[in-house]
N, C-alpha and C positions, 0 to 999 in steps of 0.2 A: 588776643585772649577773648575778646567780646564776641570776635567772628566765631570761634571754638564753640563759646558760649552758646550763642544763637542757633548755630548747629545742630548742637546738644539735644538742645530744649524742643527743635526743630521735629527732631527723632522723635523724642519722645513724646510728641506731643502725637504726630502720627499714631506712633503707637498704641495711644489710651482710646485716637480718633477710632483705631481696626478695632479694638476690644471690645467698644463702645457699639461697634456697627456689629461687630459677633454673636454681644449679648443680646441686642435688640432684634435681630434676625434669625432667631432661630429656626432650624426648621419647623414646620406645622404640623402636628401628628394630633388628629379626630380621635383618641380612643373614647370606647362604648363609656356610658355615660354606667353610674349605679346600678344593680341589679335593681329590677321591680317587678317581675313576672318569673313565671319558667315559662321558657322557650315553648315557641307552639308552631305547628304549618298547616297551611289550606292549600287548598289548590292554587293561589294565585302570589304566595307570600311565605316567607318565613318569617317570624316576629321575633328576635332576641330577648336575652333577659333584660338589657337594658330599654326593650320597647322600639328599638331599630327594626323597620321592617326592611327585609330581602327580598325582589323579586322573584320569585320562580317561576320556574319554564320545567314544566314534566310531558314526557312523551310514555304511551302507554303501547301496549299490543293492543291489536284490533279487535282479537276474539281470545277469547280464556282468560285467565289467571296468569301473571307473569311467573318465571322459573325464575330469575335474577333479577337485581336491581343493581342498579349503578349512581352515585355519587356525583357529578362532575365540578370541577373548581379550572372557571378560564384561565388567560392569562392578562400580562398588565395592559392596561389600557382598553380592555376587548371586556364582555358582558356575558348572561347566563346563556345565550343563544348560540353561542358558538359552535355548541354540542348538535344542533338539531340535524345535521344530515346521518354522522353517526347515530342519533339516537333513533333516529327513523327507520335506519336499518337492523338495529340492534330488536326496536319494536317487531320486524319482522324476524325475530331470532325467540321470540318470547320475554325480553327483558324489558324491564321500564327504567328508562330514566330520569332522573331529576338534574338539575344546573342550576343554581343560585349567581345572585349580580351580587359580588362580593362589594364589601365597604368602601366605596368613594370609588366605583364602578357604575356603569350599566344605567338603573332608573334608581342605584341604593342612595342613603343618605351620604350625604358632605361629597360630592360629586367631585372627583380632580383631586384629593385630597387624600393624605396616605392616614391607616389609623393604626397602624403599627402592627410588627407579626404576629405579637401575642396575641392579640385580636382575631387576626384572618385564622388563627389556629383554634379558637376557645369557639368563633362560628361554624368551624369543621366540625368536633366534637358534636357541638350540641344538634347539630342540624344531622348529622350523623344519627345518634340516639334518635330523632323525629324520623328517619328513613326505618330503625330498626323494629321501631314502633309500629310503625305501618307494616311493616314487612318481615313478623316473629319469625317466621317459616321457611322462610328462601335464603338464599347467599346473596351478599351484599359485597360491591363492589365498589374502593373510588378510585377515582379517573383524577388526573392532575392534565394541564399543558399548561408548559414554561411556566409563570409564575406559582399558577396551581399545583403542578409538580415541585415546587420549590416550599411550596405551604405542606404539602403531604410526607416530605424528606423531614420535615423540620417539626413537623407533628410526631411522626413514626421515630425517630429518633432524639426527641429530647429526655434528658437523665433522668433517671428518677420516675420516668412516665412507665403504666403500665400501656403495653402495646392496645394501636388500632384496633378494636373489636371488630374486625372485618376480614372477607374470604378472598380478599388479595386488590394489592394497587396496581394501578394501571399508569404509568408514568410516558408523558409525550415531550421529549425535548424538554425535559427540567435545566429551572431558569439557575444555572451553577455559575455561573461568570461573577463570582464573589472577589474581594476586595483585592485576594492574596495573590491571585491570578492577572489582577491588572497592571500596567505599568506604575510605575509609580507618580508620574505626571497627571494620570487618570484618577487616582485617588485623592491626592492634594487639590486638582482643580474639583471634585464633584465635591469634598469637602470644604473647599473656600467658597463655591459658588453657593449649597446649603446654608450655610449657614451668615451668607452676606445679601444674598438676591434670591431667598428661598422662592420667593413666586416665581423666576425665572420662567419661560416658556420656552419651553425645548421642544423640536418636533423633528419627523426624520427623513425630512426634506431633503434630498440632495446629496444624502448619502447614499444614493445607488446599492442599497440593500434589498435583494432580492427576500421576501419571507414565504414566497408558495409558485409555483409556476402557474396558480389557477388564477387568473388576471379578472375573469370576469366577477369572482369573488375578491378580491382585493379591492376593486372599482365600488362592488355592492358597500362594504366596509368603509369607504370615504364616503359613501354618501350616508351612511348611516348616524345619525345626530347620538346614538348612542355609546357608538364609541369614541374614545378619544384621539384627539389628532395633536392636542398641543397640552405637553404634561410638564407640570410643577417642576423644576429640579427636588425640591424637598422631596416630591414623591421616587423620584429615583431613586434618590440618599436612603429612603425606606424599603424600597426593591432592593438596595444592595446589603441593608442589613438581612434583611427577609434570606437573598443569595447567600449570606458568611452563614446562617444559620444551618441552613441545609448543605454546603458543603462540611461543615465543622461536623455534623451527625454523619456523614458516608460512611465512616469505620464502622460503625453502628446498623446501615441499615441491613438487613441480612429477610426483611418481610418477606412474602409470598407476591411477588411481584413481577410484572411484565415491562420493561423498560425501551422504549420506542425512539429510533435516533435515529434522522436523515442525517446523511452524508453532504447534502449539499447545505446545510443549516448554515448561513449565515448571520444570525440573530443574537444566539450563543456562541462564545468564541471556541473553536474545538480543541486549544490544548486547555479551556476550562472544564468541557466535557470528559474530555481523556484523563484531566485529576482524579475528576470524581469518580470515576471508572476503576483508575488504579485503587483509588482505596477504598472500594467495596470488600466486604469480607472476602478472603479467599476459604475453601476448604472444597471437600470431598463433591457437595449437594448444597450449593450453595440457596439459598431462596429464591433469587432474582434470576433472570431471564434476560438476555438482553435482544434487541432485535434491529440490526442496521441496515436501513432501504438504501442503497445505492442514489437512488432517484429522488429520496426525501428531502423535503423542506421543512424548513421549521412550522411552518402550519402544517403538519402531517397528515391531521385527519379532516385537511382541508383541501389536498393538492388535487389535480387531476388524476391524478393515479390510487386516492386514495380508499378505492373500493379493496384494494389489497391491505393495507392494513384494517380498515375495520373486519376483514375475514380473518384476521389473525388474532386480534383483541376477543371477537366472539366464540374462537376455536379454544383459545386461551381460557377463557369464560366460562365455559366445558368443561375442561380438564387439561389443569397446568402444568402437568408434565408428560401429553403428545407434541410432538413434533410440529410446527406452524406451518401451516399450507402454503406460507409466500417462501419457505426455505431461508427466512431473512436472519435464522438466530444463530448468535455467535458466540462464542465463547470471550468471557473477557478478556483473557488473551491476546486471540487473533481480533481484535477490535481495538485494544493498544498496539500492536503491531499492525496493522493494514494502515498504508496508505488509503484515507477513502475522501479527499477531495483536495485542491490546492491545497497549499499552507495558506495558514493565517497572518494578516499583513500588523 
């Protein structure tokens, strides 16, 4: 009986021990501190209302007056600079673009640290309005890759919201690989690890993940002090809610929009890709566009081939309903039906 006993007590004692390390370990999430200002930007910054400043990185044309503007939001781990070879070329198309170091990115505040989606969405908006400010006259454009895309799905379709005031999104490999898609061994462990070893250091060493065939740019990238190479588990735990957010809106999003997907992406997993696919609105004239490179990587508008799709984006940028010069668009359809790279392991 005593042995029972001791057992017993054994158990439970565990158990108030894991409750106790649950409650104490929460994840970490930086959200913007109180409104104190309205939003403001310079050339060199975006300042939120809570007085958080955003790096910015804007590319102009050389000569005249830009015809478009464009928006861009990186993705996890990566900073506002991501954009500058597309925007260099885009500058030679007449458009200017801007790129912001999102929250606990780049050179932003709380560096490594996740500030929750609400957030990464409320600095779209406002930073948004500061782009249309500058720019009453022209069509304005944003651009999403993986996580950014996954902030723009989750902007543009949340309930209740009146739509993006803008002349169409630009989506690179959106970050969908949400909760409901993963095994379920993958969600139990990213939840026990959050919230018992949220500092955890993750990095993706050794996982033989191909993300661009452009090697000498992947090299520049490790050496870069400004991107991340070893991320919080809590901040994943916050990528994945970020991820449920924007898959949960799909049915929803129906915007004016250009949607960009290598086939060889290994980053995002492609039957999470293919959900999100299937449940885009169907009908007659749908708003979305979809565009699948055979040869694409999940850095798209990074790869070595990538002078083809930025001729597609700026062709698109023209006028969103001709035909793309790379022949890449698909119907979603044949894009749930095509075989377009191994399966996923």
């Amino acid at each position: 009986m005593n042995t029972f006993v001791g057992k017993y007590l054994m158990r439970w004692m565990g158990l108030l021990l894991l409750v106790h390390l649950i409650s104490a370990c929460a994840p970490t999430v930086f959200e913007p501190g109180p409104s104190i200002q309205t939003p403001t930007m310079s050339d060199e910054a975006l300042t939120m209302a809570d007085g958080a400043g955003l790096p910015l990185h804007i590319w102009k044309p050389e000569a005249g007056a830009p015809r478009a503007a464009v928006l861009a939001l990186h993705g996890f781990n990566d900073y506002g600079l991501f954009f500058g070879d597309l925007a260099t070329y885009l500058a030679g198309e007449g458009v200017v673009s801007y790129a912001y170091d999102q929250r606990g990115f780049g050179g932003a505040p709380n560096t490594g640290y996740w500030a929750g989606s609400d957030a990464y969405i409320a600095d779209l908006k406002a930073s948004l309005h500061l782009v249309k400010q500058r720019h009453p006259d022209i069509p304005v454009f944003l651009f999403g890759e993986s996580m950014g895309g996954a902030v723009l799905m989750a902007a543009a379709t949340a309930p209740d919201e009146a739509a993006l005031p803008v002349d169409g999104l630009i989506l690179a490999a959106p970050a969908v690989w949400a909760r409901e898609t993963m095994p379920f061994y993958q969600r139990w462990a990213l939840w026990l690890a959050s919230h018992t070893m949220p500092w955890l250091p993750l990095s993706g060493r050794g996982l033989k993940i191909k993300p661009s065939d452009n090697i000498e740019m992947l090299r520049a990238l490790g050496r870069d002090p400004l991107v991340i190479k070893e991320t919080r588990v809590d901040a994943v735990w916050g990528l994945a809610n970020l991820m449920d957010r924007a898959m949960a809106g799909a049915s929803r999003f129906n915007d004016r929009s250009l949607i960009l997907y290598g086939a060889l992406d290994e980053i995002i997993k492609k039957h999470a890709t293919l959900e999100m696919l299937r449940r885009l609105p169907t009908g007659p004239e749908p708003g979305y566009r979809i565009a699948l490179y055979e040869n694409g990587y999940h850095m798209l508008i990074r790869d070595l081939g990538a002078e083809t799709y930025w001729r597609d984006i700026a062709a698109w940028m023209r006028d969103s309903t001709s035909p793309l010069p790379s022949g890449a668009e698909r119907l979603r359809e044949e894009v749930l039906n095509k075989t377009v790279s191994q399966s996923d392991n």
